[in-house]
N, C-alpha and C positions, 0 to 999 in steps of 0.2 A: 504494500500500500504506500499510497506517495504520504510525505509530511504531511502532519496535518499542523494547521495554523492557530493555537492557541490564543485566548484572550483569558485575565483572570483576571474580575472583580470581586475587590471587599472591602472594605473600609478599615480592618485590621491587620497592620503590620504582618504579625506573624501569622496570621491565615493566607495571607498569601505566600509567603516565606515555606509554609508547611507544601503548601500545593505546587511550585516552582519545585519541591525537594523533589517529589514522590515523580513530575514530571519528567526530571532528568533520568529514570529508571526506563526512558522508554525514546530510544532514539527515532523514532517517528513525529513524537508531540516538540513542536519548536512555538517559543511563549515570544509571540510580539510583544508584548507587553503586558504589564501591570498596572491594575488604575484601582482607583483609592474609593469612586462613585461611578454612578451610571451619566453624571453629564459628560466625566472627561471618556468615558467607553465608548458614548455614545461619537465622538470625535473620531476616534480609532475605529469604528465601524466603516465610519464615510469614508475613509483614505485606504482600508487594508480589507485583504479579503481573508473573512474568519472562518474557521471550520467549526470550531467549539471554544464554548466561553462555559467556561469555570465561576458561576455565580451567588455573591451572597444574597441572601433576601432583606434582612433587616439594615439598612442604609440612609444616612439622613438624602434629605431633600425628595430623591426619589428611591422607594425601594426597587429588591431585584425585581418584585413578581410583577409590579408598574412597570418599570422600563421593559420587560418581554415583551406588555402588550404594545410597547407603541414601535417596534422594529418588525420591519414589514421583512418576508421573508426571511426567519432569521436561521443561525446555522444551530447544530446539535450544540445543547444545554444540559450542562450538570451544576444542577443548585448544590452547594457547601453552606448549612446553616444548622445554628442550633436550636431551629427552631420545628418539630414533628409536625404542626397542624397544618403546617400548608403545602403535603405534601402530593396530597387530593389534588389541589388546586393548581401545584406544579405540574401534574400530570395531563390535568384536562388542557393544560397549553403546552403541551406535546414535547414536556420534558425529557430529557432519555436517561436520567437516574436524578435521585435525591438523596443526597449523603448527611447524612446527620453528624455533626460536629461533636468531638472529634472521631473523626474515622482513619481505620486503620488502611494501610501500605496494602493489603489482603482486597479491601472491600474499592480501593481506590482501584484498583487493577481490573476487577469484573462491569465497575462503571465505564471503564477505558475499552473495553471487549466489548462491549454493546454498543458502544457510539463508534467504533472498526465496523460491527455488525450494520448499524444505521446508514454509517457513510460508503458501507458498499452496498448495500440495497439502493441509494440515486447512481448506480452507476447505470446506465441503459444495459439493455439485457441483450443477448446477440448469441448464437448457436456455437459460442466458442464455448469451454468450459466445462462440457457438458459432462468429460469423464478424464481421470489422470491416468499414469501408468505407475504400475509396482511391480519392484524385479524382487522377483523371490527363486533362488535355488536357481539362481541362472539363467534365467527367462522372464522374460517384460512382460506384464501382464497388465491389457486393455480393462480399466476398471469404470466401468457406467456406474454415474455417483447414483442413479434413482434406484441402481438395486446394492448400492454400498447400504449395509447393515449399520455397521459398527466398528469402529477401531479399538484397540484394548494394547495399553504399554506393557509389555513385558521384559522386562530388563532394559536391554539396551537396541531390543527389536519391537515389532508392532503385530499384534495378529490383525487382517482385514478379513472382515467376514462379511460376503454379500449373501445375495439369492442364491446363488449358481457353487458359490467354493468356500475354500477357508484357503488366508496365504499369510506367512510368517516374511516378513519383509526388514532386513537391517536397518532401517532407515530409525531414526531417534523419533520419539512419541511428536515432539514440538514439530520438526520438519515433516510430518505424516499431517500433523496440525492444520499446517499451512498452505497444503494443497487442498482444503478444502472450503468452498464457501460458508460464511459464517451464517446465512439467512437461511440457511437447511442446516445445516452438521451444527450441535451445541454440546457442549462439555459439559456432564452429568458428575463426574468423577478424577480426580487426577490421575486416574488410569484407563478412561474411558468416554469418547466422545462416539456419539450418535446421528443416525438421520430420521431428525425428528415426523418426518413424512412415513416412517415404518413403524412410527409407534400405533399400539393396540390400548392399550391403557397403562394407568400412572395408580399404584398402590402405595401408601407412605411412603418408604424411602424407597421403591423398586420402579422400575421404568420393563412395561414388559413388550417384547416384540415377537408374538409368535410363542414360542415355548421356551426363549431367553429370557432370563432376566436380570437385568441391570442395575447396582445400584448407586445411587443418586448423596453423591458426601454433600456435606451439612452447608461447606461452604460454598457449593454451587447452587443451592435447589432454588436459591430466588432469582439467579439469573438462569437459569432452566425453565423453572416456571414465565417468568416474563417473558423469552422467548419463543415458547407456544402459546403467549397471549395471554397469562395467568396471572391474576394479581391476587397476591395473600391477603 
């Protein structure tokens, strides 16, 4: 994925100090800048072109969830507040995560996975993509993502399990990751990512597909949930 173009507003020093931290863990997110309120953001909107703004909601003059509505077209938003009640409200203006202060390096990471998710869903869609290749045991193997199953890390290889096989492939769990679209395939587990289009049903912590079943670590199930459209 190309850079994405960072904006972070808050009115407190070290909230943004924290959110610049967490940003440099991820050489994609590049921070135009920093503003203090929504009028001098609002400046930075007009001259620079934003991917995502890193926003607080309680701000003198204008707060965040006011200055949302007055930016026409705006890009992916993740509110940072310590405030829980408006987070309904963030939502219904088509927030793509709301982080409650303070949040951890863990929970910052799967809000950054979903706004990768967000901002490859407006990429137009086009007959490329449609399937990767996996060499396993010496031979390259045509893998059509709609009957990819499931991937599962196994040390230092990946089992692929579709319709048709099962293949044990050296490739590292991250780089298996990465070939595949994040608006189908979601990480249920640190050892197991899915295609949410082959699920059957969802029983507390298991994901079942067929007569597999999958389960679903603590730390991913709300951006699992959210990604089949689920709000807890």
């Amino acid at each position: 994925m190309k850079n994405i173009q960072c904006l972070i507003v808050d009115d407190e020093p070290i909230a943004r100090q924290i959110v610049e931290g967490y940003c440099a863990h991820f050489e994609e997110l590049k921070i135009v800048t920093s503003c203090s309120d929504a009028w001098e953001a609002r400046k930075v909107l007009e001259k620079n072109t934003i991917d995502l703004i890193f926003l607080d909601i309680n701000m003198p003059v204008l707060d965040g969830m006011a200055f949302m509505k007055t930016i026409k077209n705006p890009p992916q938003v993740v509110f940072t507040t310590a405030y829980k009640e408006f987070a309904h409200e963030a939502f219904d203006i088509a927030a793509c995560d709301y982080l409650l202060k303070p949040f951890s390096l863990d929970r910052f990471i799967m809000a950054i996975d979903r706004v990768k998710e967000k901002l490859l869903e407006q990429i137009p869609k086009s007959d490329e993509g449609q399937f990767i290749y996996i060499k396993s045991e010496g031979i390259i193997h045509k893998i059509i993502l709609e009957e990819l199953i499931y991937g599962e890390a196994r040390g230092n290889n990946v089992l692929v399990v579709t319709d048709k096989q099962q293949l044990i492939t050296t490739m590292t769990f991250t780089n298996f990751e990465s070939l595949l679209p994040r608006s189908t395939f979601l990480k249920v587990h640190r050892s197991f990512i899915i295609n949410k289009n082959q699920i059957d049903r969802i029983q507390g912590n298991r994901v079942f597909i067929n007569s597999i079943e999958i389960p679903i670590g603590s730390k991913y199930k709300e951006y699992f949930l959210r990604g089949i459209g689920i709000k807890e």
